[in-house]
N, C-alpha and C positions, 0 to 999 in steps of 0.2 A: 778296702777291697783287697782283696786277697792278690800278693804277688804271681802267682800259678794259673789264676784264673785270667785267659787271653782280652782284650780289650774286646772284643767282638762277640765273645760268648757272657761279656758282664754289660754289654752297650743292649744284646738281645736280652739276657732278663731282664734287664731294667725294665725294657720295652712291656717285655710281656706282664710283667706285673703293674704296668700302669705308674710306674713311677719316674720322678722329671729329672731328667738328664737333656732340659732342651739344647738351652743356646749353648751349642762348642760341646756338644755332649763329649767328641771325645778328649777334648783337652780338660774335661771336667774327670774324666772317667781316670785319665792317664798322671793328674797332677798334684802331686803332696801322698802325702800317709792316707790310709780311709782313717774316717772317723774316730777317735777315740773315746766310748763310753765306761765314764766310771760311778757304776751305780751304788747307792746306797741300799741299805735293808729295810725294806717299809713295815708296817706292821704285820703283827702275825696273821700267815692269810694272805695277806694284801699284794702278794710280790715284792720283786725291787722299785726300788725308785732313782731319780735322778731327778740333781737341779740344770735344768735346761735356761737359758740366759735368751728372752726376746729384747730386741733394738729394732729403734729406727733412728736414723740420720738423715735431714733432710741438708745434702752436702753439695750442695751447691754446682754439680758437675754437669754443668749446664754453659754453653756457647754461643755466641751472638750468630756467627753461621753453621747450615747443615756442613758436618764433618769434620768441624774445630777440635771438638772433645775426642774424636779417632786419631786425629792428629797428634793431638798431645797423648793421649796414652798409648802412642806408639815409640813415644821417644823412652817411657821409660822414668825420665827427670820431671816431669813439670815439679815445680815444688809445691801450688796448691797440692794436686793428686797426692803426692808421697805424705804430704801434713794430712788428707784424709786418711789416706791409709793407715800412716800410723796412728791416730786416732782409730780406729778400728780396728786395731791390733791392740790398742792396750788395753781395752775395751773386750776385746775375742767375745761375741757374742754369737750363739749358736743358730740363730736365725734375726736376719736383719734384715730390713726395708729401709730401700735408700730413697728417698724422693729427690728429685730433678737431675735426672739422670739421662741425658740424653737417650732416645732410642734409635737405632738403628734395625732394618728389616732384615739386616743376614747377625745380626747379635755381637758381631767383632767385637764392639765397647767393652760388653760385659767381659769377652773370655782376655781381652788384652789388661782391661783391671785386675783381673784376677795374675793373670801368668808375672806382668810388669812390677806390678805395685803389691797388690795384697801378699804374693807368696815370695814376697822379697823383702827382709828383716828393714825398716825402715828407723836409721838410727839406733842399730841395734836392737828392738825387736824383736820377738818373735814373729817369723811370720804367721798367715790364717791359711787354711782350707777350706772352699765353700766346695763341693763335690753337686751341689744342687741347685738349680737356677731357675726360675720364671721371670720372665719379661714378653711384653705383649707390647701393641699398638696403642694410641692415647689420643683422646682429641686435640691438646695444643698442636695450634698450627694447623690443624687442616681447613681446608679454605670447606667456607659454609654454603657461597653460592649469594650468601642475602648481606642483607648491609645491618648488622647486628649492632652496631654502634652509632646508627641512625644519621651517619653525617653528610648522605645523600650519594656515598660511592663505594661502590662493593671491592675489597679485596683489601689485604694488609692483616696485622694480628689480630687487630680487635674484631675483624669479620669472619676467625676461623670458631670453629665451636669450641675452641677452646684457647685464652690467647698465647699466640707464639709465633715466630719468626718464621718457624719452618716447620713441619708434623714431625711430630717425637718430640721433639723441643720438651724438657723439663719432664720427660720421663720418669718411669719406674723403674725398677727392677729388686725383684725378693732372692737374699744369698741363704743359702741352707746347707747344715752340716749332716740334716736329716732330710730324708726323703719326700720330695714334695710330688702328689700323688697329680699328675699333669689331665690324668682323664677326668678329675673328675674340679678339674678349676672351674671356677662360674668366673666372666666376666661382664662390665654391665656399661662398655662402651657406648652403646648407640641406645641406651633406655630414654624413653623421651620423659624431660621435666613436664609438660602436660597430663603423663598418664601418673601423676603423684597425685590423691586425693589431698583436693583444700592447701592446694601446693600456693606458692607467693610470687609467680611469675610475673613481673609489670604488665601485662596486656594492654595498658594504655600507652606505654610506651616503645612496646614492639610491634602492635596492630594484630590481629589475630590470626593473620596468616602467617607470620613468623614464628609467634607464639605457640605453634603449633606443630612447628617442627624441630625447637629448642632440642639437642640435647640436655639432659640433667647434667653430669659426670664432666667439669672441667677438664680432666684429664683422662682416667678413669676410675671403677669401682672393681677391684677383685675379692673373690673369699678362692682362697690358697690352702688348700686342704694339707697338713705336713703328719707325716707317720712318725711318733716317736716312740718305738717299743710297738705296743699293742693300742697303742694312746695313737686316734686321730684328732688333731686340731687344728680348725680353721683359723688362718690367719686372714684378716681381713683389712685391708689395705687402701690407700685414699689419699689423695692432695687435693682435697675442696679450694676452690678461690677463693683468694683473700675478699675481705670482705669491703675494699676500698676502689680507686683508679675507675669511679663513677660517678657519677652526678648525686641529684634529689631524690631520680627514680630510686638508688639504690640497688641498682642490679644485680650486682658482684655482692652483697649484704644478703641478699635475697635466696641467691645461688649457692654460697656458699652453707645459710642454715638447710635448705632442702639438701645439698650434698649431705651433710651428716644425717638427716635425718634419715637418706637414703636404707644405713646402719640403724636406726633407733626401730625402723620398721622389718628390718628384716631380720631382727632378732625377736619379733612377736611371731607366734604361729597366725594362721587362717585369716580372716579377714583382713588384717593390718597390713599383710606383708603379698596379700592376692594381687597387687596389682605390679610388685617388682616379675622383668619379665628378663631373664639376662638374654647375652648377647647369641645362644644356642637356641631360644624358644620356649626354656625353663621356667615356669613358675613360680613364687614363693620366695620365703626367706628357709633361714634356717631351725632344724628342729629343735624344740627345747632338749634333747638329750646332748646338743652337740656342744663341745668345747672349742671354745675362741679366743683370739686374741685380738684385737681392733687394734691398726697401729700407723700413725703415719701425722704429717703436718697439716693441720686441720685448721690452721688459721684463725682461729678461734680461742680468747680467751676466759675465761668464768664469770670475769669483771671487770676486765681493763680492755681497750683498744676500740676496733670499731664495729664487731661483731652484732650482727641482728640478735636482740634479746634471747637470752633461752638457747642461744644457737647449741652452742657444746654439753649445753647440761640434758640436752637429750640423750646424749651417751653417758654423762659424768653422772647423771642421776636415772639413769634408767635400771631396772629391778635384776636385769642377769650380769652389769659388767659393774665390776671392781677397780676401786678407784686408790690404787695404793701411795699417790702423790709424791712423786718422786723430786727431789729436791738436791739443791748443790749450796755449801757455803760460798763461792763462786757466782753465783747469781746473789746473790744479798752484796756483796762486797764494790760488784759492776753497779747496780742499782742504786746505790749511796753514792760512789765514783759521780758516776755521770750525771746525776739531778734530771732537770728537764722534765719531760713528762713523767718519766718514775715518783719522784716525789710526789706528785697527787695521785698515785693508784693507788685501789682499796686491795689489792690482793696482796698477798704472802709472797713477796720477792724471793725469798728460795724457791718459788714453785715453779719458776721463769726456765724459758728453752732458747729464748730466742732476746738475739740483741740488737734491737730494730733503732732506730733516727729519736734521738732524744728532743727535739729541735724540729720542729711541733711536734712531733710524736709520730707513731704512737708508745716509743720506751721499750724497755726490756717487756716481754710478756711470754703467756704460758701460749702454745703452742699445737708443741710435739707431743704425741700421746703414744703411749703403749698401755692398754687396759685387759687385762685378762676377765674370762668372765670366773662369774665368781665361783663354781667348784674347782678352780686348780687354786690348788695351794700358792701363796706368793711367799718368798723368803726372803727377799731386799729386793731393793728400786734404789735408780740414783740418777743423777743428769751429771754429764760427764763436762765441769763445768769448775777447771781448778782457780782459786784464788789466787791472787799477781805474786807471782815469785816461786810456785808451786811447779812440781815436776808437771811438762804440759799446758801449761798454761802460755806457752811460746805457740799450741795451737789455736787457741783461741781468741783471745784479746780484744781489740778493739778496732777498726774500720783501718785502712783496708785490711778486713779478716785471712788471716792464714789459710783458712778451711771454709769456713762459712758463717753468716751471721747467724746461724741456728747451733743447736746442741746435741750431740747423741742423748738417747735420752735407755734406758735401760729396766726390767724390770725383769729376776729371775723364778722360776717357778718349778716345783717340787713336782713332777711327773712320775707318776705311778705306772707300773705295767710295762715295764723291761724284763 
């Protein structure tokens, strides 16, 4: 953003053109360089192009009480926070999704990460610039009123519609070095798991009055529209429940394949996707012309852990998203390391995000997804995920994690129409 142009006349376009300068807009507006784009030359014809870099991090910036995580990102030092950040610095990904992120309703977290930690060289470092922000409301934590975990007393995590200590608890938030278009976000908070056709609700074990007020979305479901050039793409975002921390019924199993499928249907036109209804009164999924990105911790692995069959391959094999499998020698190296449940999974240990309880298990497993659909070009993928002795690798490790038991996970993509 141009140094000449006043913060109040770059705060009103942003406004008028529909583009998200939410949380802390003006410390968003006032803080680091604007953007720097450096395009290449696409085909003839074609315009330019640019490799745009999607991530997600599921970073662990999550607190046992409301206001812990403000707290610590106000000092500055926490040394988790700074191991995240610099992880995301070396990494510099131009749009990123964080999962469990605490939220807050005046947005502080977001703008104090950014001012404290991200634009402050950790370790030497380069610092980042995210100039663009969304963050919304989420179910963990909010109390449901009913006794969700059937133990005959209403109130606690397991009775909020999504579970958590406090509401916000285990949060979102999407960081953008391009413009994320705010008017036209879809979010899918309050969609009920009942109005999913042929959905896998226990109804014998929540009675059908409950059953019928289930939210879907453990946390929640957004499609995040981002302007890159003349290129709009939806980023479409998610933390489904894990698929365990339940009985026989398999609740959380049950919940978590309907969350993704949430995405599997709203990528079909007409019929399939008629009964997704977002949190504004909108209908439908999205159009086949449109470009996406699916991105976030999905709980879910291909072939290892505890996941309801099928659960991820309804994304991983679905006909518009591309599946580029992003891999670390870092993850093959931990997987041999630590035996335990590893040694008997049938998947491809490079393909691993996440370093879970070897001891029953369920072991290292895949995860974390960033999937593009399949017209945007992909140029590399990686999981950010170094071998022991390896610059970085002092983030990651082994229990108590530095940063978090999960992995950034990264996949870049050749964007046309700059």
């Amino acid at each position: 953003m141009s140094p000449t142009i006043s913060r109040r006349r770059a705060l009103t376009a942003a406004a008028a053109a529909g583009l998200g300068l939410p949380a802390g807009a003006a410390h968003a507006a006032a803080s680091g360089p604007a953007p720097v784009i450096q395009p290449g030359v696409g085909p003839a014809g074609r315009g330019r192009s640019t490799n745009v870099r999607f991530a997600t991090f599921n970073a662990s910036l999550n607190r046992a009480v409301e206001g812990g995580l403000l707290a610590d990102l106000e000092t500055g030092q926490d040394p988790q926070i700074r191991a995240v950040a610099e992880v995301i610095q070396i990494n510099n990904p131009d749009v990123l999704l964080i999962n469990e992120f605490d939220y807050d309703a005046e947005h502080r977290a977001i703008d104090l990460f950014r001012r404290n930690y991200l634009e402050v060289g950790q370790n030497g470092r380069t610092p980042v610039h995210y100039h663009y922000v969304h963050t919304a409301p989420v179910n963990t934590g909010v109390p449901s009123g009913l006794d969700l975990n059937r133990d005959g007393t209403v109130g606690g995590p397991d009775d909020a519609w999504g579970f958590g200590l406090f509401p916000g608890q285990y949060g979102m938030v999407v960081l953008s070095r391009y413009p994320i278009l705010t008017r036209e976000v879809r979010t899918f908070q309050h969609l009920l798991w009942s109005s999913m056709p042929g959905n896998l609700i226990p109804e014998s074990y929540y009675g059908t009055e409950i059953a019928a007020q289930l939210r879907l979305s453990s946390k929640s479901h957004w499609d995040v529209p981002i302007q890159i050039g003349t290129k709009k793409v939806h980023l479409l975002a998610a933390h489904p429940t894990p698929p365990s921390f339940d009985g026989p019924e398999d609740r959380n199993g049950r919940r978590n394949h309907d969350e993704i499928r949430l995405w599997a249907d709203y990528l079909r036109p007409g019929k399939a996707s008629r009964w997704i209804v977002d949190d504004s009164g909108t209908t439908g999924g999205l159009q086949p012309s449109e470009s996406f990105v699916i991105a976030g911790d999905y709980n879910s692995d291909p072939t290892d852990g505890d996941s309801w069959p099928g659960a991820i391959d309804q994304l991983l094999e679905h006909p518009r998203v591309r599946d580029t499998k992003p891999a670390s020698a870092g993850a093959v190296e931990a997987a041999q390391a630590q035996g335990g449940a590893n040694s008997d999974h049938k998947g491809d240990p490079r393909y691993d995000t996440a370093d879970f309880s070897d001891v029953p298990g369920p072991g290292n497993i895949r995860v974390d997804y960033v999937l593009p659909s399949k017209d945007l070009q992909a140029v590399a993928s990686a999981v950010y995920w170094p071998k022991a002795g390896e610059a970085g690798s002092e983030l990651t490790g082994t229990y108590p994690f530095p940063t978090s038991d999960h992995r950034l996970v990264r996949v870049d993509l050749q964007i046309r129409g700059l």
